[in-house]
N, C-alpha and C positions, 0 to 999 in steps of 0.2 A: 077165489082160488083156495084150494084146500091145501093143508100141509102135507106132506109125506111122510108117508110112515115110518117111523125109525127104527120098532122092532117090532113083529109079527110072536107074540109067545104061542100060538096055534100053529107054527110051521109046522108041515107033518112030514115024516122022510121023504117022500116023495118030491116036496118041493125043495129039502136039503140038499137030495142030491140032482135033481135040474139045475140047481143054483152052483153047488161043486163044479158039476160038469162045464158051465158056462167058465166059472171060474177059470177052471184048469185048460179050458181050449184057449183064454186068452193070456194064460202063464205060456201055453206051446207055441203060440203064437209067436208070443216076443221072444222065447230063445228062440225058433227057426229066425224071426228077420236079426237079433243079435249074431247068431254063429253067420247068418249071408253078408253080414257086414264084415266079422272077419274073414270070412274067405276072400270075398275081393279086394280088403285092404292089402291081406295077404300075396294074391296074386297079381296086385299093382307093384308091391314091392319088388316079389321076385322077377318080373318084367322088366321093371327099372335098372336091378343089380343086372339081368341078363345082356340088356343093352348096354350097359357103363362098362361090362367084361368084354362084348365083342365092339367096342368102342377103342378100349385098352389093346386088345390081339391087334385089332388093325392099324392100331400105333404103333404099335411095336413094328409090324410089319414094314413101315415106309420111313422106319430110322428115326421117328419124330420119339423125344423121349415126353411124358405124361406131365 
């Protein structure tokens, strides 16, 4: 088994920017599935308060105090 190379000094632009480009798709990557996580932590949250709120109205409404 051979070892792997650990630096290329003949890299020529060309494969610097294939390698960027690779790079940066999986920097985009993990912000899109980052920000998709807060959006739906987000929109668990607000679901949560929205139900605790009309949990509360409909308290209110049958004279039961919270």
């Amino acid at each position: 088994m051979s070892s792997p190379a650990t630096h290329n000094p003949a890299s020529t632009p060309a494969q610097f920017r294939s390698k960027l480009g690779t790079y940066l798709t999986g920097v985009a990557i993990g912000f899109i599935l980052l920000g998709s996580i807060y959006y739906f932590k987000s929109r668990a949250v607000q679901r949560e308060q929205a139900a605790l709120q009309q949990q509360q109205e409909s308290g209110d409404q049958s004279g039961a105090t919270p």
